[in-house]
N, C-alpha and C positions, 0 to 999 in steps of 0.2 A: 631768473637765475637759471643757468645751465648746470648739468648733471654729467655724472661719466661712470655709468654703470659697467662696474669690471668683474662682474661674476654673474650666473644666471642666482636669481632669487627666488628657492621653492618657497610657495604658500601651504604649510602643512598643517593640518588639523579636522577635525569634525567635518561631517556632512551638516550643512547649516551654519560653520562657523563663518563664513563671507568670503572664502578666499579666491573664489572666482569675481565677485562682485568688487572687491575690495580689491585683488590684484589687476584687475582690470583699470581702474582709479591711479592706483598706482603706476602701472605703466602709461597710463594717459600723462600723470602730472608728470614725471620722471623725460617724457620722452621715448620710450624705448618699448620694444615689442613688447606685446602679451599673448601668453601660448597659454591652453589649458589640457593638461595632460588626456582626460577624459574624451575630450570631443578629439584628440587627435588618436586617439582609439577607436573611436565611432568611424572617425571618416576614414581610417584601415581597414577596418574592417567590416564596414558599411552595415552596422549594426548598433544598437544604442548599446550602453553600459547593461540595461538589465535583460537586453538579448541576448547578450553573449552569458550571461550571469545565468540565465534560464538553460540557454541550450547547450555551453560549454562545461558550467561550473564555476566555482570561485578560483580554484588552482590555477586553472588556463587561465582567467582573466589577471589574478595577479604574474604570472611567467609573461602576458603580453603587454602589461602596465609598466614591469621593471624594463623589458626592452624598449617601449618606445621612449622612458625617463631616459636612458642612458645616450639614447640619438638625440633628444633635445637638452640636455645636460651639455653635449658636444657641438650645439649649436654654438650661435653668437649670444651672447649675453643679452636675458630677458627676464621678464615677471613671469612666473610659470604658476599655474594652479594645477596643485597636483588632487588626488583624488584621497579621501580618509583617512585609506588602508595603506598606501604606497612608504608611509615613516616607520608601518609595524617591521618591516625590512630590516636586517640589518647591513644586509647588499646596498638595499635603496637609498639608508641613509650616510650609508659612506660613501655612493657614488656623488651624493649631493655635496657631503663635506668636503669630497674631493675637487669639485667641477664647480662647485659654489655656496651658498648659502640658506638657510631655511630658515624659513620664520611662523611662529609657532602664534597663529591666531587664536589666543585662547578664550573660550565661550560656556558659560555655564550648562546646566543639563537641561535647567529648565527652559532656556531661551532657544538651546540649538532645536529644541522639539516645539516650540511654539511655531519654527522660522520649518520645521518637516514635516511635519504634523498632517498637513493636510495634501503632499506631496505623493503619486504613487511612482516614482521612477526611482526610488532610495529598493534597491532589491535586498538589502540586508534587514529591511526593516517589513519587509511581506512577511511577519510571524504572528501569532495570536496575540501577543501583546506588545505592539512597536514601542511603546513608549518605552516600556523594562527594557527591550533590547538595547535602544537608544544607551539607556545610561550603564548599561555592563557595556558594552564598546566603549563608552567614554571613560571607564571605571580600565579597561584593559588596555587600549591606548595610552591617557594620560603618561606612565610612565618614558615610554617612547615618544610622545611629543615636547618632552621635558627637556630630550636632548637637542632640542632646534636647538642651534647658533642664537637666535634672538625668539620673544616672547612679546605679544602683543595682547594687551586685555581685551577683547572685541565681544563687551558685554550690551546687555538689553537697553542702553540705555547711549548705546555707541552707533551714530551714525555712519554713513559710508567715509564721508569727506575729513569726518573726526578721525574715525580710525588708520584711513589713508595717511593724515599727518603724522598717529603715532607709529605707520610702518616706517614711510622715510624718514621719522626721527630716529627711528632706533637703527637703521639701516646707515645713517651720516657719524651714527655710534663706532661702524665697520671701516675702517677709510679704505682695507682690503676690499669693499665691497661697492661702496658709495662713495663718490667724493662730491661735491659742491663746486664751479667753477663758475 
């Protein structure tokens, strides 16, 4: 079956909710690129996410995440993985409703920390007690990832390939977004 992807698709949600893993699947099945906001931060600035986090700060890193969303927002239509924080936005999130669509891989507290857990390049989570951070971010978030376009359940018990099908299900839900051909 061929596809004809006519908006770029953010993957918004949690650190650990799969959206790199899972947009990446996505754009495999689909056909069409896959961009990941983060690494195209890294390779601008030739620095990881938790260098520029350490020697910048959080402000600079979110003022250099909103710009480079809006240059691949302007691209050609693709699977984009964005990064956590980039839906807390209300800029970011209406550049995306503007430019395209966002889908809300939603992931419980317990699973997103089982899948970080033992991760140290999460720099919002270097505090005394990462797990509690974990889930005030998810507790503070959630309402803004509420407003994806669409919502995908991408729980402990949800594979890649699983969850893959229920993005392009709900994504063939868009025909603004997805069509079948």
């Amino acid at each position: 079956m061929g596809w004809h992807l006519k908006k770029t698709v953010a993957m918004v949600g949690m650190m650990g909710a799969g959206k790199t893993a899972v947009g990446r699947a996505v754009a495999q099945r689909l056909g069409v690129p896959f961009l990941d906001s983060d690494a195209e931060i890294e390779a601008a600035a030739n620095m990881t996410v938790a260098e520029i986090f350490a020697r910048d700060g959080e402000a600079f890193f979110r003022a250099k995440e909103a710009q480079v969303l809006r240059r691949l927002l302007a691209d050609r239509p693709c699977i984009l993985s964005t990064g956590g924080g980039v839906f807390m936005s209300a800029e970011n999130r209406a550049a995306i409703r503007d430019r395209g669509a966002a889908v809300w891989l939603k992931v419980d507290a317990g699973t997103l920390w089982a899948r970080v857990r033992n991760k140290d390049t999460r720099p919002l989570l270097q505090t005394a007690d990462p797990q509690a951070t974990l889930a005030r971010l998810l507790a503070e978030r959630e309402p803004a990832y509420a407003r994806a376009d669409l919502m995908v359940e991408a729980g402990p018990d949800c594979a890649i390939e699983e969850t893959t099908g229920r993005v392009v299900e709900a994504l063939l839900s868009r025909p603004d977004v997805l069509e079948a051909r």
